[in-house]
C-alpha positions in Angstrom: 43.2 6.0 -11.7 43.9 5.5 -8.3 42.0 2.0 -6.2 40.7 4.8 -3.9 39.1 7.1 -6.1 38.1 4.2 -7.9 36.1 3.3 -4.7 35.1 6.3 -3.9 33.6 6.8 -8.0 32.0 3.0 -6.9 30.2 3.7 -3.4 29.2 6.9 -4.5 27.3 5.5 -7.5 25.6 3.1 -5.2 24.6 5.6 -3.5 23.0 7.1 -6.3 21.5 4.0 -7.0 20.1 3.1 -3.2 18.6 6.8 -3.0 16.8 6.7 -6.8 15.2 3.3 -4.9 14.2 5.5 -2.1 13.1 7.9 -4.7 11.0 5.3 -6.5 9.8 3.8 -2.8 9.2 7.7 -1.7 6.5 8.2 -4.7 5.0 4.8 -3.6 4.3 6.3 -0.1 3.0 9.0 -2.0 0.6 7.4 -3.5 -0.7 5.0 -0.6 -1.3 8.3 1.3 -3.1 10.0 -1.1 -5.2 6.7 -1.8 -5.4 6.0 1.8 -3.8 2.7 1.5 -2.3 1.3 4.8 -1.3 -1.8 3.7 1.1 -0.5 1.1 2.1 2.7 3.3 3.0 0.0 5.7 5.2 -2.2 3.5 7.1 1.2 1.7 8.1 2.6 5.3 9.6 -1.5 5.8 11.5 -1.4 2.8 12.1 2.2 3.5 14.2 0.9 6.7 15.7 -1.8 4.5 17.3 1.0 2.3 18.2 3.2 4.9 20.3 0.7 7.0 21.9 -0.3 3.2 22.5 3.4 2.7 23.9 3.9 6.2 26.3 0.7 5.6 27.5 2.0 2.2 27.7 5.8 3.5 30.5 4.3 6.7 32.4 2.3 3.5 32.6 5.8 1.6 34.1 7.9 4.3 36.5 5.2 5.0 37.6 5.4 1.4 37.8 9.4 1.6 39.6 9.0 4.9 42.2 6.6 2.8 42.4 9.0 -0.1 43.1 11.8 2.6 45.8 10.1 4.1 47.3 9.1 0.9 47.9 12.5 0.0 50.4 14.3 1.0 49.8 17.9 0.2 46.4 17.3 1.6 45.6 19.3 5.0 42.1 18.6 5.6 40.5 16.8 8.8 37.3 16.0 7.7 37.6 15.7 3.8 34.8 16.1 1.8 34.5 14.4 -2.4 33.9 18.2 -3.1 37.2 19.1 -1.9 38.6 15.6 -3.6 37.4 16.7 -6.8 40.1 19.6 -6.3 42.6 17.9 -5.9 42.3 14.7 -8.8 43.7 14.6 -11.8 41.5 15.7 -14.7 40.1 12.3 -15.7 39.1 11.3 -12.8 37.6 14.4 -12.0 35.6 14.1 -14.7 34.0 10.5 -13.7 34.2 11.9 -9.7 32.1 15.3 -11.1 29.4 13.1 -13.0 28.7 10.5 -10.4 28.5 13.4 -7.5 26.6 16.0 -9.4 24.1 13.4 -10.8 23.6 12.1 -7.2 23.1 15.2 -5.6 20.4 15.6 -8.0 18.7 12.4 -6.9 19.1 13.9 -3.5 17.1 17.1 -3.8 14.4 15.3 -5.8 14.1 12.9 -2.5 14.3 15.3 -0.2 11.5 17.8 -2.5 9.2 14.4 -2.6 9.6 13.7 1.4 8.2 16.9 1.8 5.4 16.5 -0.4 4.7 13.2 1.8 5.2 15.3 5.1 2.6 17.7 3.7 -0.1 14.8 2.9 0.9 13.1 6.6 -0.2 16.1 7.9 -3.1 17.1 6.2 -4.7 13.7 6.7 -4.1 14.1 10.5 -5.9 17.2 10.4 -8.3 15.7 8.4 -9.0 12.5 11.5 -8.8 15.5 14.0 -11.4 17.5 12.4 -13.2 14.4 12.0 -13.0 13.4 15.9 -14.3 16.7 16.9 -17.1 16.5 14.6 -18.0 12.9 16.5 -17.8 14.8 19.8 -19.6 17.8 19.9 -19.4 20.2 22.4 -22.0 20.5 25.2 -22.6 24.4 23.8 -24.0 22.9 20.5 -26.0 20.3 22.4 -27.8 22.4 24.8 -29.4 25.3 23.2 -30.2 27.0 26.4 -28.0 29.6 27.8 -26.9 27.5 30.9 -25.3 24.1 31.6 -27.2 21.8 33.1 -24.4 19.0 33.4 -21.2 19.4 35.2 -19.6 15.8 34.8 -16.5 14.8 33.3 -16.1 15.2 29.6 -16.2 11.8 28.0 -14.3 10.9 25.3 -15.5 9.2 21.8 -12.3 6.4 22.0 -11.1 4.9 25.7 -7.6 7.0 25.7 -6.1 4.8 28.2 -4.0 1.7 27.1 
């Protein structure tokens, strides 16, 4: 087996590895949003940031290796190649161990992104939920006055002081 595919078998397993601990940190958040914990929301979106800038590191190191394997190859005509287009191209054993790693980490990935959505979903419904709460604590003058007419004409105040 060749040092580059080697490496390339090696980053993208720590890739796998990096996103199942965003997978893991991703269910956290989860569960601090739908427990309403902002502590613990607080410290997963920290370590969230911690993995990310690990994944970005680790993500430059792999295309670097592809890039190598590229240029190592002869027959090889592609600009910007891909480990999908690698795995073409490899011999059968290490297209089996290339196959694996890739498959199994692109099925880490769409469970991430399926769970990201999920937390989108509860980020937004608790937003409506503090909106629908703020115009419950401000009423409109309609409700107050049960007259037909208003009888005020001042600026609308606000519940919170919006300026900072």
């Amino acid at each position: 087996m060749s040092v580059t595919i080697r490496q390339i078998i090696d980053y993208l397993d720590r890739l796998k590895q990096l996103h199942e601990s965003l997978l893991t940190l991703s269910k956290k958040k989860t569960e601090a949003l739908k427990n309403n914990e902002i502590d613990s929301l607080r410290n997963c979106l920290t370590q969230e940031r911690k993995h990310v800038s690990a994944i970005e590191a680790l993500e430059k190191k792999r295309i670097a290796a592809v890039s190598d394997w590229a240029a190592s190859e002869p027959d090889f005509n592609g600009e910007n190649p891909t480990v999908s287009e690698i795995i073409e191209w490899v011999d059968w054993s290490e297209r089996q161990q290339l196959e694996c790693v890739y498959e199994s980490f692109i099925l880490v990935l769409a469970e991430l992104k399926q769970q990201e959505v999920l937390n989108a979903d509860l980020t937004r419904q608790s937003l409506q939920f503090v909106n629908m709460s703020l115009d419950l604590f401000q009423p409109t003058l309609e409700n107050v006055n049960y007259g037909g007419s208003l009888q005020t004409s001042g600026p609308k105040r606000s519940v919170f002081d919006s300026q900072a």
